[in-house]
C-alpha positions in Angstrom: 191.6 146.8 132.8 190.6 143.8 135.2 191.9 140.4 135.4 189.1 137.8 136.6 190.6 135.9 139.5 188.8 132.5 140.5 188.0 132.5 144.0 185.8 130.5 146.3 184.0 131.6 148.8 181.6 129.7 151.0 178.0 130.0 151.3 177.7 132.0 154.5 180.4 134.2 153.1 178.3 134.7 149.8 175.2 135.7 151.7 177.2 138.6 153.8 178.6 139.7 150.3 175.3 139.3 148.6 173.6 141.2 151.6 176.1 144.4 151.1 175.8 144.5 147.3 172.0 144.9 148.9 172.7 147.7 151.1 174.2 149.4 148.3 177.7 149.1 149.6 178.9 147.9 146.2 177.2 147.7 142.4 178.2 143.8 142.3 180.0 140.8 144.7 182.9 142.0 142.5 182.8 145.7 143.9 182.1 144.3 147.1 185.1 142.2 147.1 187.3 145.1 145.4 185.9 147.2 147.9 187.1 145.3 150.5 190.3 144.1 149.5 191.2 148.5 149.3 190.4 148.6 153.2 192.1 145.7 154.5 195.3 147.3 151.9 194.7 149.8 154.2 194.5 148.5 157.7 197.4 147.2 156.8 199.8 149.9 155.5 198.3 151.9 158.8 199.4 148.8 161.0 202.9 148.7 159.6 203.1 152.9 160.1 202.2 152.6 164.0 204.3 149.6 164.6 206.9 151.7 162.7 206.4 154.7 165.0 206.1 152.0 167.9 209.7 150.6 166.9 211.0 154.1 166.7 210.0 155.4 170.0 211.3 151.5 171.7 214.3 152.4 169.9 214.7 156.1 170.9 212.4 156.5 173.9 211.2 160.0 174.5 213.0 162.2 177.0 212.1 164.9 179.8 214.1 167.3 177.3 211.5 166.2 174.3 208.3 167.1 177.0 209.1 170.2 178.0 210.1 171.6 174.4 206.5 170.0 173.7 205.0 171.6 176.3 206.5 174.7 175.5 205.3 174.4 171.7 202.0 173.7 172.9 201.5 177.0 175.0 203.5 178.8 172.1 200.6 177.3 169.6 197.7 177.9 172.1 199.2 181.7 172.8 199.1 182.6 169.2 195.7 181.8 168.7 193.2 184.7 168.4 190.7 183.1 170.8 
């Protein structure tokens, strides 16, 4: 089920949706605008992951310890591979 939700929209902004309902990016202005609101939901829940990851690592920088057991996991990786 959908709820119809006024908005308003100027005209420039009506041509630019109007001009990807033509490029067949959505059915209708609606699915245009549905489809759009889904990637900015997106961006956003992927912004506030890397500023969370950011925050972690200003909280708990990395160490020399945490390289080398990287580095040592990487050549363990790249050793077990069957090249």
């Amino acid at each position: 089920m959908t709820t119809p939700v006024p908005t308003r929209f100027s005209d420039d902004e009506l041509q630019l949706i109007d001009e990807l309902v033509a490029e067949g990016i959505g059915e209708s202005r609606s699915a245009v605008i549905r489809r759009a609101v889904g990637h900015l939901a997106d961006a956003v829940g992927r912004a506030r992951v890397g500023a969370a990851i950011a925050d972690s690592y200003r909280q708990r920088p990395q160490t020399t310890e945490d390289d080398e057991l990287a580095m040592a996991s990487a050549i363990a990786l790249t050793e077990a591979e069957p090249w």
